[in-house]
PDB file as gemmi writes it, atoms N, CA and C in Angstrom:
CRYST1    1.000    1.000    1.000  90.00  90.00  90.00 P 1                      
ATOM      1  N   UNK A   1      33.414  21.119  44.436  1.00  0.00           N  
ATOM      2  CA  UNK A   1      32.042  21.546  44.697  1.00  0.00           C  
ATOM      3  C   UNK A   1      31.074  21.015  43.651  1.00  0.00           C  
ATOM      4  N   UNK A   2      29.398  20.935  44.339  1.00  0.00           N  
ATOM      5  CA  UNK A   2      28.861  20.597  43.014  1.00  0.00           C  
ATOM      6  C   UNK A   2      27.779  21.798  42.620  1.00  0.00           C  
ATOM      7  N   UNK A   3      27.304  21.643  41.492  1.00  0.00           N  
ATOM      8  CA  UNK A   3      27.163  22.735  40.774  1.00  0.00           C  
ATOM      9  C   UNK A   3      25.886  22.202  39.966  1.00  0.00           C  
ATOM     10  N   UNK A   4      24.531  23.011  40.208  1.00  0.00           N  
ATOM     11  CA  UNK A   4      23.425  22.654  39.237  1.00  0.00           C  
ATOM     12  C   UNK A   4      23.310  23.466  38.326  1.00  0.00           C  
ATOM     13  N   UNK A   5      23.868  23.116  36.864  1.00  0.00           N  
ATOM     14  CA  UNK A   5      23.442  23.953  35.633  1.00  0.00           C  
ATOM     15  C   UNK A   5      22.080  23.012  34.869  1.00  0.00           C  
ATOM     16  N   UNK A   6      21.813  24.414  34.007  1.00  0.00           N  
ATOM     17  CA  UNK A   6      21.136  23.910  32.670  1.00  0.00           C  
ATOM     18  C   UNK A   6      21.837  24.649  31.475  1.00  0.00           C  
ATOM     19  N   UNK A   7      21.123  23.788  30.602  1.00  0.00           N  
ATOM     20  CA  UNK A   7      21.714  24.510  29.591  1.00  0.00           C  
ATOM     21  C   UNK A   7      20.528  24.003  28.261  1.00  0.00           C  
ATOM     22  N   UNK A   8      20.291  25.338  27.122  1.00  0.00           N  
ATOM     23  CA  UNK A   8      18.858  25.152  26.287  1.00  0.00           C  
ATOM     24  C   UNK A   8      19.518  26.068  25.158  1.00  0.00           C  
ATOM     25  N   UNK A   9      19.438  25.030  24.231  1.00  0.00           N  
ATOM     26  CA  UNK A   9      19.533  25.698  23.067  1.00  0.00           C  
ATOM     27  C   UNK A   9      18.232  25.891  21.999  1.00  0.00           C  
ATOM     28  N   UNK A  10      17.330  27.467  21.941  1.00  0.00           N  
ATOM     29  CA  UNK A  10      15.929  27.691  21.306  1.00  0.00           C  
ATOM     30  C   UNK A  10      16.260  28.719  20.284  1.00  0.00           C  
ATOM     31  N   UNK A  11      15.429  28.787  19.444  1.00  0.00           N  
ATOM     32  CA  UNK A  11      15.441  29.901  18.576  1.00  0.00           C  
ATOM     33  C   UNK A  11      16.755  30.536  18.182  1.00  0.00           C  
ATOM     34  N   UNK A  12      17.788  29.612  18.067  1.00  0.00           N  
ATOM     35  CA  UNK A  12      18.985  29.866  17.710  1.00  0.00           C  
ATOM     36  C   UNK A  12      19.528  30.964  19.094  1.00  0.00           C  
ATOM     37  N   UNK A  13      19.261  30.437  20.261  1.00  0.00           N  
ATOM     38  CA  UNK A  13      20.128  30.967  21.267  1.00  0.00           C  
ATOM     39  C   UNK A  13      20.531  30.090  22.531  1.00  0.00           C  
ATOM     40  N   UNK A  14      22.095  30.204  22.528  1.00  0.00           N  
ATOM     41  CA  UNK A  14      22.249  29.260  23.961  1.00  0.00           C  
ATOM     42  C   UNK A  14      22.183  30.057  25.206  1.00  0.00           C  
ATOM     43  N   UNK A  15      21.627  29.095  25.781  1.00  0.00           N  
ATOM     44  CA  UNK A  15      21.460  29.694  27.236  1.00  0.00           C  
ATOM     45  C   UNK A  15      21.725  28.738  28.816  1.00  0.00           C  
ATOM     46  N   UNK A  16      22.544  29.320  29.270  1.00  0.00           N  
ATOM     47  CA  UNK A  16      23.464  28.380  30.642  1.00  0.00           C  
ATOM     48  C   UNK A  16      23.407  28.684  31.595  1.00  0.00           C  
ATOM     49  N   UNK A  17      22.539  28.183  32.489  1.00  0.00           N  
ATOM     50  CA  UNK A  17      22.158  28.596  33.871  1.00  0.00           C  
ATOM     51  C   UNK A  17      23.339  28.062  35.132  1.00  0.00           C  
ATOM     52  N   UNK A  18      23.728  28.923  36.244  1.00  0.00           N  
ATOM     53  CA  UNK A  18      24.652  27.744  36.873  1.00  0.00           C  
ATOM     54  C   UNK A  18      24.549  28.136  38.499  1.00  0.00           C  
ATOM     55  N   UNK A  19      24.179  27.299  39.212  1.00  0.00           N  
ATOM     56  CA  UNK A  19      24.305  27.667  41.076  1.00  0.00           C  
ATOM     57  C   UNK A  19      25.353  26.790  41.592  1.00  0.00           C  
ATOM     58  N   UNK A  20      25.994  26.758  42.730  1.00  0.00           N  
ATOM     59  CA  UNK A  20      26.740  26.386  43.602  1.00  0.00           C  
ATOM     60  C   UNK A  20      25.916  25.726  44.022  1.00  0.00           C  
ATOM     61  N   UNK A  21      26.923  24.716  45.109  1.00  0.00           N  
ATOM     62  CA  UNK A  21      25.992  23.811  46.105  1.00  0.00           C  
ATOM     63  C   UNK A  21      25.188  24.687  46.984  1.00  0.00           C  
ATOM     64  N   UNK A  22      25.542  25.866  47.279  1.00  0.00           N  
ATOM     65  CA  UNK A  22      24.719  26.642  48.220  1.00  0.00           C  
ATOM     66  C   UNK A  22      23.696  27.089  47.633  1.00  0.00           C  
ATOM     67  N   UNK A  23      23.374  26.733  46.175  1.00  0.00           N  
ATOM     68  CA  UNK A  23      22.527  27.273  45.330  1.00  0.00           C  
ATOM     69  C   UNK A  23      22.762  28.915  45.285  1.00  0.00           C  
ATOM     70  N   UNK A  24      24.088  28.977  45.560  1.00  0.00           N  
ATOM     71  CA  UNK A  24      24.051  30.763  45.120  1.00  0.00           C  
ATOM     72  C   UNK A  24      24.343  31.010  43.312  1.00  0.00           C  
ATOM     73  N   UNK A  25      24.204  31.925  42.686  1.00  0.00           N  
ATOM     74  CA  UNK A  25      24.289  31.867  41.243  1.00  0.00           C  
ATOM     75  C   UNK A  25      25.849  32.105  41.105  1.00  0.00           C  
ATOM     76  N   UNK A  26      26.314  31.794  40.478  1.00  0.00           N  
ATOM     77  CA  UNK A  26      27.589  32.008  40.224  1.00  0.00           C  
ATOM     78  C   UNK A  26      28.147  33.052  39.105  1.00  0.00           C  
ATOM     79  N   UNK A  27      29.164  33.874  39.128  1.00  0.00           N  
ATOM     80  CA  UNK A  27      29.324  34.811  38.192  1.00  0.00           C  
ATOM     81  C   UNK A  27      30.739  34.808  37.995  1.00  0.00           C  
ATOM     82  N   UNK A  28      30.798  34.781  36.667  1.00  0.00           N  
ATOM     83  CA  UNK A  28      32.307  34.457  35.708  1.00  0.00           C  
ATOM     84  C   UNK A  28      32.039  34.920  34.591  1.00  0.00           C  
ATOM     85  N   UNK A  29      33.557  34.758  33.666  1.00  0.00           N  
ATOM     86  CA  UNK A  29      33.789  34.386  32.415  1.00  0.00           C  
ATOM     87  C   UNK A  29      33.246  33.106  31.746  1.00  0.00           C  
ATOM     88  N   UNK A  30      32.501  33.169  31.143  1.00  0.00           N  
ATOM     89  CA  UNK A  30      31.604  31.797  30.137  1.00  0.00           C  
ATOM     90  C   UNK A  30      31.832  32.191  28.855  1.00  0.00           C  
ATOM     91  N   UNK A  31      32.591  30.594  28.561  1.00  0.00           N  
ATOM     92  CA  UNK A  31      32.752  30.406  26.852  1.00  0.00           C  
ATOM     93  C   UNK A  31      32.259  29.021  27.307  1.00  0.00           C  
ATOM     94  N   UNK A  32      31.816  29.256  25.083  1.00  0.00           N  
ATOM     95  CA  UNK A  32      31.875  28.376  25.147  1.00  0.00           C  
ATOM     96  C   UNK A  32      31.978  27.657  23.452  1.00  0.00           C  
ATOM     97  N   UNK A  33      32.821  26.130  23.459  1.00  0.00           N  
ATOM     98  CA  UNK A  33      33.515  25.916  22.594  1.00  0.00           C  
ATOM     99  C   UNK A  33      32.426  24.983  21.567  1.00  0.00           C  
ATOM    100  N   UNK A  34      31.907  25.074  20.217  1.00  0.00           N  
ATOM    101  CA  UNK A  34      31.124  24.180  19.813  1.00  0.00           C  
ATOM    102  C   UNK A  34      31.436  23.462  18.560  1.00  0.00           C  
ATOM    103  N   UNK A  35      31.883  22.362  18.905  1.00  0.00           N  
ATOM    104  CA  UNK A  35      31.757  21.621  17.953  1.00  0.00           C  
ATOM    105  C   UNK A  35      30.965  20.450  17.194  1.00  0.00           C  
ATOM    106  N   UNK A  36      31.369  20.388  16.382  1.00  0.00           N  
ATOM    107  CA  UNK A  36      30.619  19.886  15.047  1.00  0.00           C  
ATOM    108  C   UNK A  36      30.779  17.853  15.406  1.00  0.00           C  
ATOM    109  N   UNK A  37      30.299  17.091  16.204  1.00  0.00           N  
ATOM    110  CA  UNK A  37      30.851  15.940  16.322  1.00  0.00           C  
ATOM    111  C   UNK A  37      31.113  14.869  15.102  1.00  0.00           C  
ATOM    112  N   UNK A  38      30.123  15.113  14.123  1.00  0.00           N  
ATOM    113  CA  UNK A  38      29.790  14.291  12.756  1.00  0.00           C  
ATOM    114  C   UNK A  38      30.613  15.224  11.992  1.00  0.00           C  
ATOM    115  N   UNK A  39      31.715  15.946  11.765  1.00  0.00           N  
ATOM    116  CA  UNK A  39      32.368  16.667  10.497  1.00  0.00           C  
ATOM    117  C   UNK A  39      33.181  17.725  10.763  1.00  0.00           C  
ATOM    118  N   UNK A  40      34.432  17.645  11.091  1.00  0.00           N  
ATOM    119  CA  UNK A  40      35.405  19.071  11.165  1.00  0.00           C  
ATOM    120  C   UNK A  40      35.173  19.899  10.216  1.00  0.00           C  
ATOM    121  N   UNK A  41      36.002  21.032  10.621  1.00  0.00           N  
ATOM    122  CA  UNK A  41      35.988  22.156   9.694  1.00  0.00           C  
ATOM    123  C   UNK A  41      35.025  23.204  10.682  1.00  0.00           C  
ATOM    124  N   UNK A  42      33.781  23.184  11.334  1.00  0.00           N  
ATOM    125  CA  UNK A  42      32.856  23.761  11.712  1.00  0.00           C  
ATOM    126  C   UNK A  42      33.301  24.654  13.114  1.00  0.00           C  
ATOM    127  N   UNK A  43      34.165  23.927  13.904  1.00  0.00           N  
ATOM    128  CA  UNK A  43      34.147  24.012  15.379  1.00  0.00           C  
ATOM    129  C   UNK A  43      34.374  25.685  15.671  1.00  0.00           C  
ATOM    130  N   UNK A  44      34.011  26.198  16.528  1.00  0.00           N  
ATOM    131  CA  UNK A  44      34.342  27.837  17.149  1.00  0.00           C  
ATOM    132  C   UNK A  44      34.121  28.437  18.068  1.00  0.00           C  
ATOM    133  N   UNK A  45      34.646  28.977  19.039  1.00  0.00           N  
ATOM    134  CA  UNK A  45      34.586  29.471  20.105  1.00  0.00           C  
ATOM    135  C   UNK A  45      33.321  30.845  20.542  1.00  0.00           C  
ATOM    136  N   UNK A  46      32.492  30.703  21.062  1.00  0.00           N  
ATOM    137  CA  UNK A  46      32.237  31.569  21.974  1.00  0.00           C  
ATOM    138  C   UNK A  46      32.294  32.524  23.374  1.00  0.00           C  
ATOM    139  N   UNK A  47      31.852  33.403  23.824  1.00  0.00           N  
ATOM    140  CA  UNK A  47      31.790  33.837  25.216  1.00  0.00           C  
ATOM    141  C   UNK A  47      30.327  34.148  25.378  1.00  0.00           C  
ATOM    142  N   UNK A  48      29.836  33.644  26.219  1.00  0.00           N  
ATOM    143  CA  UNK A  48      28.223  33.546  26.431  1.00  0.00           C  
ATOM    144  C   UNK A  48      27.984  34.827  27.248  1.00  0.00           C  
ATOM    145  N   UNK A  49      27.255  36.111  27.122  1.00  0.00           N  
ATOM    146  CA  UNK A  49      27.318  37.243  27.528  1.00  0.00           C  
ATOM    147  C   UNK A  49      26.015  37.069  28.888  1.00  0.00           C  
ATOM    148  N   UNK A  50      26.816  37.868  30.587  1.00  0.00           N  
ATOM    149  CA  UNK A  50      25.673  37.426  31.124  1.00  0.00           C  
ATOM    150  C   UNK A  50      24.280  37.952  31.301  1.00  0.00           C  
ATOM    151  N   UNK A  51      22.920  37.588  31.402  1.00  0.00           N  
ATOM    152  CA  UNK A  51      22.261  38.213  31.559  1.00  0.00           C  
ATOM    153  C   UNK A  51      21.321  39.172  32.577  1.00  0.00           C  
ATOM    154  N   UNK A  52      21.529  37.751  33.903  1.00  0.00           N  
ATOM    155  CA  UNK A  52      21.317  38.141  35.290  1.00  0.00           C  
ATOM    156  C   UNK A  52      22.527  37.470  35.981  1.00  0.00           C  
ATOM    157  N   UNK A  53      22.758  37.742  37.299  1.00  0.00           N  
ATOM    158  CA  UNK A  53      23.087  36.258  37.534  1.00  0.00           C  
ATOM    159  C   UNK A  53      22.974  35.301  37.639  1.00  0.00           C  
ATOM    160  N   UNK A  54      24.112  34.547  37.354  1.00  0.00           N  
ATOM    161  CA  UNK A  54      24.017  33.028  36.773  1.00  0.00           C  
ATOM    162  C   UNK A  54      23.643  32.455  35.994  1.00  0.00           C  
ATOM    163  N   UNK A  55      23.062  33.531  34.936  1.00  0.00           N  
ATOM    164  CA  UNK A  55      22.565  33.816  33.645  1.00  0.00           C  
ATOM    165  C   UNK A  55      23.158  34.131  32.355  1.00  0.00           C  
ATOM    166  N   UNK A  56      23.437  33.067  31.408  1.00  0.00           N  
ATOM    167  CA  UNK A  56      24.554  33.543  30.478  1.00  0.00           C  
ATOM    168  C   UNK A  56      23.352  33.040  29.150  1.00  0.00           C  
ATOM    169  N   UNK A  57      23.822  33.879  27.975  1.00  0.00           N  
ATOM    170  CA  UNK A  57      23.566  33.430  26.958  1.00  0.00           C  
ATOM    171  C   UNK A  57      24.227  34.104  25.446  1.00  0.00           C  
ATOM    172  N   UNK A  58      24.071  33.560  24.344  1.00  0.00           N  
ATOM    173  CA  UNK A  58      24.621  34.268  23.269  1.00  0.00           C  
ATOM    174  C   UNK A  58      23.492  33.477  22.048  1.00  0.00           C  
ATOM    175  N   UNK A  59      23.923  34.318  20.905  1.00  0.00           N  
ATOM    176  CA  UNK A  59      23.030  34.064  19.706  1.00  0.00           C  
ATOM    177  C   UNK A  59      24.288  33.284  19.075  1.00  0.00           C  
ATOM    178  N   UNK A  60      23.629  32.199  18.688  1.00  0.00           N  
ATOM    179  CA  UNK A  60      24.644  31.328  17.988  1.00  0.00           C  
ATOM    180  C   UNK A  60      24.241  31.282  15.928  1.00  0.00           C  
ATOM    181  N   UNK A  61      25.264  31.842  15.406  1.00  0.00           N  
ATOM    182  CA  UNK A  61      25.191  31.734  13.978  1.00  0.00           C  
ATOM    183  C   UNK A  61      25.781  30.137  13.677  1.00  0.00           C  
ATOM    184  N   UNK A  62      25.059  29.519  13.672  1.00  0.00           N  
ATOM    185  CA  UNK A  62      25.743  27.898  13.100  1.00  0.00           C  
ATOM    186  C   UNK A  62      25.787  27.869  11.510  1.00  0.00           C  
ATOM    187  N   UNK A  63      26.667  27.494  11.193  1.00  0.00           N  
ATOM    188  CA  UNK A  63      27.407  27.502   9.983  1.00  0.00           C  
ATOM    189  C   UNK A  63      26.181  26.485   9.132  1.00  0.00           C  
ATOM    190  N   UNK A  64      26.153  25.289   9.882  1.00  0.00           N  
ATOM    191  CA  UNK A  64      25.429  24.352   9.642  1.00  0.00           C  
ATOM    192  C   UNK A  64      24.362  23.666  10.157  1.00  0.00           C  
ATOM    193  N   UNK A  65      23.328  22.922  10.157  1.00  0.00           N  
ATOM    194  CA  UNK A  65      22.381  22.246  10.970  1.00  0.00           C  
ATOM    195  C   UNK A  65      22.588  20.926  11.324  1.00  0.00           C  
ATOM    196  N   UNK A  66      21.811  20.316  12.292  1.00  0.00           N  
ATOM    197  CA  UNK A  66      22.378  18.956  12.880  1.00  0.00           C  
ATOM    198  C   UNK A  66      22.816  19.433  14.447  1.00  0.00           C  
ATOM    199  N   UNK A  67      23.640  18.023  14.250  1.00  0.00           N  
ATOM    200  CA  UNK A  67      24.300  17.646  15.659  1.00  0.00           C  
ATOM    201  C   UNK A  67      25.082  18.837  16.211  1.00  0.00           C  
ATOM    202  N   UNK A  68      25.235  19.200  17.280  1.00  0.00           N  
ATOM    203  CA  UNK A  68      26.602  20.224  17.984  1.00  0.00           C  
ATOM    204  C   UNK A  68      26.530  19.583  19.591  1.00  0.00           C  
ATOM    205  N   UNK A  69      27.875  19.859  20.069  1.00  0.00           N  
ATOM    206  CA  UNK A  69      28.259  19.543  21.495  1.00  0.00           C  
ATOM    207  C   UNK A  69      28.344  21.106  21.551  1.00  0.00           C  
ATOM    208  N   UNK A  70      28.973  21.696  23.008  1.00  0.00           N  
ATOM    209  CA  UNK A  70      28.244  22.790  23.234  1.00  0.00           C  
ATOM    210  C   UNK A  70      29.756  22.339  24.582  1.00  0.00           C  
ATOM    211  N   UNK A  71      30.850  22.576  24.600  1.00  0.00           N  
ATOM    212  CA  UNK A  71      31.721  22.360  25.477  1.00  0.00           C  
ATOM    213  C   UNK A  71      31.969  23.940  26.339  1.00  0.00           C  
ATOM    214  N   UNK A  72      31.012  23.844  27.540  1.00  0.00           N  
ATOM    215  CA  UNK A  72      30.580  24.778  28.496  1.00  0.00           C  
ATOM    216  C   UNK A  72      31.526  25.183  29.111  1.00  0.00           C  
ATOM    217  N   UNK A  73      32.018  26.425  30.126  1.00  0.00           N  
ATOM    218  CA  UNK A  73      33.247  26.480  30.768  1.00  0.00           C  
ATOM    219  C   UNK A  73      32.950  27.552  31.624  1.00  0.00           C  
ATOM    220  N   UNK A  74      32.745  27.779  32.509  1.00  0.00           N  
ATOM    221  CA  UNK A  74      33.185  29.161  33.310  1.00  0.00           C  
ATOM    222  C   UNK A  74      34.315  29.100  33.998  1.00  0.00           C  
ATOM    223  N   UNK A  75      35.067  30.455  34.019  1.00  0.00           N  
ATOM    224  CA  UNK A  75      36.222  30.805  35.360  1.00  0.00           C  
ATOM    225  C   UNK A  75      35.740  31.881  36.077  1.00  0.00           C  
ATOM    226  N   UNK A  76      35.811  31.723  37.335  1.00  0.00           N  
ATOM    227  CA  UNK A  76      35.816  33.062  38.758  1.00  0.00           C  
ATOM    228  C   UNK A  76      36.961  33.156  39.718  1.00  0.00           C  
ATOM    229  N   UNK A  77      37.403  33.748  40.463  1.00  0.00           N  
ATOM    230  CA  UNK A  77      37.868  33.813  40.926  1.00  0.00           C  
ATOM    231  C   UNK A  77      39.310  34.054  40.664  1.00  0.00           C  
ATOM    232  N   UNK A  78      39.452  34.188  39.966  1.00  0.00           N  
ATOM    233  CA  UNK A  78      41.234  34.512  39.104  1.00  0.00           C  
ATOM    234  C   UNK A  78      41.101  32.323  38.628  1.00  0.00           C  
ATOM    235  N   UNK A  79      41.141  31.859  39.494  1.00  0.00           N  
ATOM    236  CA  UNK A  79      41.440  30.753  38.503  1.00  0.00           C  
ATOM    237  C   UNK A  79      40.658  29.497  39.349  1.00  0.00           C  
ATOM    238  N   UNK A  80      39.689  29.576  39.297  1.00  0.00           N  
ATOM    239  CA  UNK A  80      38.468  28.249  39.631  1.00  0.00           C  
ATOM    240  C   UNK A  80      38.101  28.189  38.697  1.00  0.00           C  
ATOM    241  N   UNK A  81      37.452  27.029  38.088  1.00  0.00           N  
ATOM    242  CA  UNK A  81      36.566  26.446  36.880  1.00  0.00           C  
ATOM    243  C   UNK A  81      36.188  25.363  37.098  1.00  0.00           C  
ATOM    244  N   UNK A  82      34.995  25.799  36.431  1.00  0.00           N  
ATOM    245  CA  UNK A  82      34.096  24.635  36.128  1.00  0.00           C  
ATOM    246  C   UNK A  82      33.320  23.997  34.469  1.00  0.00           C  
ATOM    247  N   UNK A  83      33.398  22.898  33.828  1.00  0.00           N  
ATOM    248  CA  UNK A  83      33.028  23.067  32.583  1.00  0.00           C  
ATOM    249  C   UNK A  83      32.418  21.694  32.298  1.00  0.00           C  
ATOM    250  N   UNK A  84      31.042  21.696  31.355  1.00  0.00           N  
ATOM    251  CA  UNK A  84      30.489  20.641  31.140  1.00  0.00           C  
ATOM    252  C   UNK A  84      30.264  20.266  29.999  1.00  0.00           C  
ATOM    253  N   UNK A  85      29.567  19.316  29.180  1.00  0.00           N  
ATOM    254  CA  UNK A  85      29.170  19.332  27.798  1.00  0.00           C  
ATOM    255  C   UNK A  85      27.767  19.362  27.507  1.00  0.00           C  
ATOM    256  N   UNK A  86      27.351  20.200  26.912  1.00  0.00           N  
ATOM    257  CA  UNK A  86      25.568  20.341  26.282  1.00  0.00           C  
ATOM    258  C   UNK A  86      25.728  19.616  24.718  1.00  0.00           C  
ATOM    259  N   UNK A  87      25.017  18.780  24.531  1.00  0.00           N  
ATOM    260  CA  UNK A  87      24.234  18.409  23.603  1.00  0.00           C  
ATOM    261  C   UNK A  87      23.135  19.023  22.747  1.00  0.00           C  
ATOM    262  N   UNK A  88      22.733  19.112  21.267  1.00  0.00           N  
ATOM    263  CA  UNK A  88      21.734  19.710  21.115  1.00  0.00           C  
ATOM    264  C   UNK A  88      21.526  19.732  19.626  1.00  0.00           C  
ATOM    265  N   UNK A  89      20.363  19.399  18.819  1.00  0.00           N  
ATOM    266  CA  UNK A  89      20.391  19.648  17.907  1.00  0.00           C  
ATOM    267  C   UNK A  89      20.102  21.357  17.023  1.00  0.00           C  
ATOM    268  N   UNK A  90      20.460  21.204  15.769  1.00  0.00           N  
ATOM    269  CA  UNK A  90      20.203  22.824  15.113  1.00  0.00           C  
ATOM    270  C   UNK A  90      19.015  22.386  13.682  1.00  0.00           C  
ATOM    271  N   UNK A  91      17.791  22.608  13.826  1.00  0.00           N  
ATOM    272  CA  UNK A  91      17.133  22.900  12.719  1.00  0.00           C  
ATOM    273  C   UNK A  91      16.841  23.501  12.376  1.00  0.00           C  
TER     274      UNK A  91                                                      
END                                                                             
């Protein structure tokens, strides 16, 4: 299936929007994994808490500033998934 997300990282919060091809919102388990691409040591897991549907977000404490990937993931259904990569800087 295809699947229109966004995804915005502001004021030190990520936030991941996601619909189905039917454009219905979708509702799952969302983590999500972020790492550090320029320097190990940093990388750590989240679960993005939802807000409406299809509405996820969390407050991200970054260790550090700069570069982060943002490795997106939801599961529904006992075991469907879907997962993408966000880009984004931290100043």
């Amino acid at each position: 299936p295809d699947f229109e997300t966004h995804a915005l990282f502001e004021n030190g919060i990520l936030r991941w929007s996601l619909k189905d091809e039917n454009v219905r919102n979708l509702n799952g388990t969302v983590t999500a994994r972020l790492v550090r691409p320029i320097k190990d040591g940093h990388d750590f897991e989240i679960t993005l808490k939802p807000v409406m549907t299809g509405l996820y977000q969390s407050e991200l404490n970054l260790p550090v500033k700069g570069r982060w990937d943002a490795l997106l993931k939801i599961q529904w259904d006992d075991n469907k998934q879907y997962q993408t990569r966000f880009s984004f800087v931290a100043k």
